[in-house]
N, C-alpha and C positions, 0 to 999 in steps of 0.2 A: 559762223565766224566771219563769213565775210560779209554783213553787213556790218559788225565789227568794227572791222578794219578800214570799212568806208567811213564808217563814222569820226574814225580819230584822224583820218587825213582830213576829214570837213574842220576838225577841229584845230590840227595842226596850225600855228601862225608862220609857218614855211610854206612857201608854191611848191606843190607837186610839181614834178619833173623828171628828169630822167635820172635815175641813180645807181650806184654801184649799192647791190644790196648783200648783206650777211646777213646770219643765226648768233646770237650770243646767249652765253646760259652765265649768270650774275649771282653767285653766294657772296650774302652777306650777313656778318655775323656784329649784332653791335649790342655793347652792354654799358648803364648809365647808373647813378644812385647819387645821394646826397652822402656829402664827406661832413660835413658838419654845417650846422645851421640853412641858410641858401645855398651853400657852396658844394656843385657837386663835382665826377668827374663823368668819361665819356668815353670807348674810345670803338671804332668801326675798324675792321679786318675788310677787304674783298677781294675775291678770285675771278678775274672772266673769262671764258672761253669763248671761241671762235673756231665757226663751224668752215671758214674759208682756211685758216690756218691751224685747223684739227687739233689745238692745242690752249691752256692755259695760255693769254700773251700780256696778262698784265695781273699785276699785284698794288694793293691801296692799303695802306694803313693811317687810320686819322685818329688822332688821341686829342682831348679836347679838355680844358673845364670852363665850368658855366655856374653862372648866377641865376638862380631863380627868386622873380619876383609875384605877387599875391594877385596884381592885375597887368601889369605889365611884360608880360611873359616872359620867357630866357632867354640871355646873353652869354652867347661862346666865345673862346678863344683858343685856336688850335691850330695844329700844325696837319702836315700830311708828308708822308712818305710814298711816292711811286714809282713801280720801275716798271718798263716794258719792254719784252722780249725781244718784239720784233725789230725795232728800233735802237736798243741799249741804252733806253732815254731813260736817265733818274732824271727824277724832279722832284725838289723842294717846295712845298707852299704853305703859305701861314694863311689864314682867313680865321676871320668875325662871323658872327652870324646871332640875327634874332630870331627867336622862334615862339610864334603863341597861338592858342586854338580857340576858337567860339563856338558857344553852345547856341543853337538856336532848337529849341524844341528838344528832339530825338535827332536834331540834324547838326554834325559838329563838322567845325572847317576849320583845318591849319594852315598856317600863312608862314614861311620861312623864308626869310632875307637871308643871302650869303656873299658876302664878299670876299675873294680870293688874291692874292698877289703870289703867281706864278714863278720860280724860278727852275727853267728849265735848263739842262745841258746844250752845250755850245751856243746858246742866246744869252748877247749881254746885258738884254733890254727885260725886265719886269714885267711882264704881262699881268694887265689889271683886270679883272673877269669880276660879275655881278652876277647872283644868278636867284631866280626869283619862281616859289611854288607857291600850288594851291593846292590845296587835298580835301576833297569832301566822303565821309561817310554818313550813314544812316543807323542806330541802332535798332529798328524796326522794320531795318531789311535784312533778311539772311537767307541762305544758301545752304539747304538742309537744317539740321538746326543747331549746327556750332560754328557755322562761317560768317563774316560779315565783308560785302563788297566795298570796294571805295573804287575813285576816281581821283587822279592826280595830274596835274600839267607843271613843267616846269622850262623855264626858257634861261635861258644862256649869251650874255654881251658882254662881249670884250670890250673894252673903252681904249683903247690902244693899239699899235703896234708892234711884235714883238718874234721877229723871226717870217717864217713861215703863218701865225696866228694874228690874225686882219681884225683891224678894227669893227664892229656891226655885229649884229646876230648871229651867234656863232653856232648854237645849236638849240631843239627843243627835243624835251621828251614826254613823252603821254602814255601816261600807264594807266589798265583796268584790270582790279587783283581783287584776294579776298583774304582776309584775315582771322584767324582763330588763336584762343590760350589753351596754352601746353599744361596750363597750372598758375600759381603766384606772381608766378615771377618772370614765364615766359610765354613769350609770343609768335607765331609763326605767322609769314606772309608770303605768298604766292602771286606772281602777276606776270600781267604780258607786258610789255613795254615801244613802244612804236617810239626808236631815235630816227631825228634827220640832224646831219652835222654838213653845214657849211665849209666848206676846202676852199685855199684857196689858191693852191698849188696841186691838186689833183681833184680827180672826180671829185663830188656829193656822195654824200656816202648816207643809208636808210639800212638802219640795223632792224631786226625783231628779235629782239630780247626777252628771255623767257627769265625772271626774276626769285632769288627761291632768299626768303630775309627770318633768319632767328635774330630777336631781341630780348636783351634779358635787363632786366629792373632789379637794381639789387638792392 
């Protein structure tokens, strides 16, 4: 494990440093299908815990619909619902997002652009956030013989300033998980997650997040 762990800070595009670190354990439950012709719908639940404050401290809800095209991959449009505990920070967001996958081989890569416009409590200013993945699996790699590994990088840039949340690089996450179907229609996915989050009114903060994702296709 811990060459692991060295490997994804080699990889991180954050400088290591000195950080304030946590434990996070991440359900996420998200279900998708076509409503008629391209048009489908979408929508993600998430719970997180935190091993520093021994408790659930945030709740997500993202409901979405999206266009599906034959080469051009999917176009969302959705909203999000958050609130967190610690803070009593609801917050508002709409975001876009394109999403499409390449086959090369046995080797498939998803690429997902998302764009966010933040409205948080007691901020009068719209925080504009970009946020930009990669994901590669292998079909010819598994893990006993119903898992298959993937690798995921995703970075995080505010265009703005908005409160407490600074224009630049605001955070990156790099995940190594495995994935197996439950059946038809569903999926499970397990992973580690290595967050660094940019402050810029308190410490850095370097979560390790343990990831647990059912997805259902309906």
């Amino acid at each position: 494990m811990k060459w692991l762990i060295k490997l994804i800070f080699i990889l991180s595009p954050v400088a290591v440093q000195a950080y304030e670190e946590d434990g996070n354990q991440w359900l996420s439950l998200t279900a998708q299908g076509i409503i008629q012709s391209n048009l489908g719908g979408y929508i993600e639940g998430q719970a997180r815990r935190s091993n520093r404050q021994e408790k659930v401290y945030e709740y997500l809800l993202r409901p979405a619909f999206y266009f599906k095209t034959e080469n051009s991959g999917s176009f969302f449009v959705g909203t999000l619902k958050r609130f967190d505990y610690k803070t009593e920070e609801n917050e508002n967001r709409q975001w876009i997002q394109w999403l499409k996958s390449y086959n090369l081989n046995s080797f498939k890569i998803t690429t997902r652009f998302r764009q966010e416009y933040r409205d948080l409590k007691s901020v009068d200013q719209i925080s504009h956030r970009s946020r930009l993945m990669l994901r590669g699996a292998s079909d010819e790699i598994s893990i006993g013989s119903h898992w298959k590994p993937f690798l995921a990088s995703e970075l995080f840039y505010n265009w703005n300033d908005a409160g407490s949340l600074k224009k630049g690089l605001q955070q990156s996450r790099n995940s190594i998980g495995a994935g197996t179907s439950l059946g038809s229609m569903v999926t499970l996915e397990a992973s580690y997650m290595l967050q660094i989050l940019n402050n810029s009114v308190k410490e850095d903060q370097l979560n390790h997040n343990l990831v647990l994702g059912f997805n259902f296709n309906i």
